[in-house]
C-alpha positions, -999 to 999 in steps of 0.1 A, spaced: 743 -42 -397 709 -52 -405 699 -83 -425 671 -82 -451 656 -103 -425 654 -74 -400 642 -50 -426 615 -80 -437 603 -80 -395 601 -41 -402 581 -39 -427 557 -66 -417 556 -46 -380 548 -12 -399 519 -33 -415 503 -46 -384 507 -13 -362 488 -1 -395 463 -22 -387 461 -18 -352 455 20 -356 426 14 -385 409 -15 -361 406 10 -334 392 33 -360 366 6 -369 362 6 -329 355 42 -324 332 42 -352 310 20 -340 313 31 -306 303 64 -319 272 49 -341 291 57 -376 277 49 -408 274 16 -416 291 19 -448 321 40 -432 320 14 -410 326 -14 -434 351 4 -457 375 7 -424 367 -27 -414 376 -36 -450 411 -16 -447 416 -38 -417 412 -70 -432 432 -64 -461 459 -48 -439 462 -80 -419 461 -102 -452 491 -85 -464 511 -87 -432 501 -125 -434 512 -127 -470 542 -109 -462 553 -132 -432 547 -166 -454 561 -147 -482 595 -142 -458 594 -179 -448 590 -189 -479 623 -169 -495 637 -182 -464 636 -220 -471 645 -215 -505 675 -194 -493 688 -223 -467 659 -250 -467 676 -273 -443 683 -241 -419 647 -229 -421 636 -264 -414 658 -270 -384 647 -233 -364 609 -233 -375 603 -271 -383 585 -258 -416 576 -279 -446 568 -270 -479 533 -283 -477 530 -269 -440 540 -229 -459 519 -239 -489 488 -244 -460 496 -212 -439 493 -194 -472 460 -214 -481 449 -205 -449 448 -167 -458 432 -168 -490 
């Protein structure tokens, strides 16, 4: 059986194959000399694709620690303030 922790990795692989597929989109585009402003509005999509799957993965670690802190500490060696800077470090 799967664990909500599997179905969290799924959904947070879904979102970075997403954004794979748009940054090679961003690629071909300016391979191919598209308009700037198509251009941007992919490269945009990109961004914001990879800012949710970043969200998402601090998000997990975060409803992890509260879960089981001492467990999430011990496998990831995690703090509070070390999550509370990964999540910084996106905005």
């Amino acid at each position: 059986m799967k664990t909500p922790d599997d179905a969290a990795r799924r959904r947070i692989v879904n979102r970075l194959r997403r954004a794979r597929g748009q940054l090679d989109g961003v690629i071909t585009a300016v391979e191919t000399q598209a308009d700037c402003r198509d251009v941007l509005t992919q490269l945009a999509a990109v961004t914001h694709a990879l800012n949710r799957a970043g969200f998402s993965i601090v998000s997990t670690a975060m409803e992890e620690c509260l879960a089981d802190p001492g467990a999430t500490q011990e496998r990831e060696g995690l703090t509070t303030a070390e999550l509370e800077k990964l999540f910084l470090s996106l905005a």
